[in-house]
C-alpha positions, 0 to 999 in steps of 0.5 A: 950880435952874431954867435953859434948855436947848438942844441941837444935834445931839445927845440927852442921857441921864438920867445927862447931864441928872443931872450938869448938874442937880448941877452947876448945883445946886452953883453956885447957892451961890456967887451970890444970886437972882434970876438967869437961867440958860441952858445950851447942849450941842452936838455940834460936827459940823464936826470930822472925826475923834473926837467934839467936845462944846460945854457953854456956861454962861451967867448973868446976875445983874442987869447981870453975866453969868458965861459959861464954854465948854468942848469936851470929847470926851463930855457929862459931861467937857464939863459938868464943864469948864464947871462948873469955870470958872464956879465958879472965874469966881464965886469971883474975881467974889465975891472982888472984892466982898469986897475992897471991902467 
């Protein structure tokens, strides 16, 4: 899947980068081409104790966008967050189209 990613304060490892590629993989079945998809990863340094991740997941399917943010304490458990609420956003949304079929 193809997508836009942007980072704030913060590298990401291979290992990281291979678990939102497998992600986002996993997501692209449950909505049809064409749609366009931006990721977000951010280190939030406002917090002052322990480490704060951001993982923004946004898509946009013609005039709909699915968007999930989660915060988590390291990239990968932030990843999964995001990647469970927007499946779980996709399935409700197709679901609905379902119904009304």
């Amino acid at each position: 899947m193809k997508y836009s990613l942007r980072t704030e304060h913060i590298e990401l490892t291979n290992q990281d980068r291979e678990k939102l590629e497998d992600c986002l993989n996993r997501l692209e079945k449950h909505i049809e081409p064409p749609f366009v998809t931006d990721v977000t990863i951010a280190h939030d340094t406002h917090h002052t104790h322990g480490s704060v991740i951001r993982c923004v997941i946004m898509i946009e399917h013609g005039k709909k966008v699915y968007r999930a943010e989660r915060s988590e304490d390291t990239v990968q458990n932030a990843i999964d967050a995001a990647y469970a609420a927007l499946k779980s956003e996709l399935s409700d949304a197709h679901d609905r189209r379902k119904d009304h079929n």
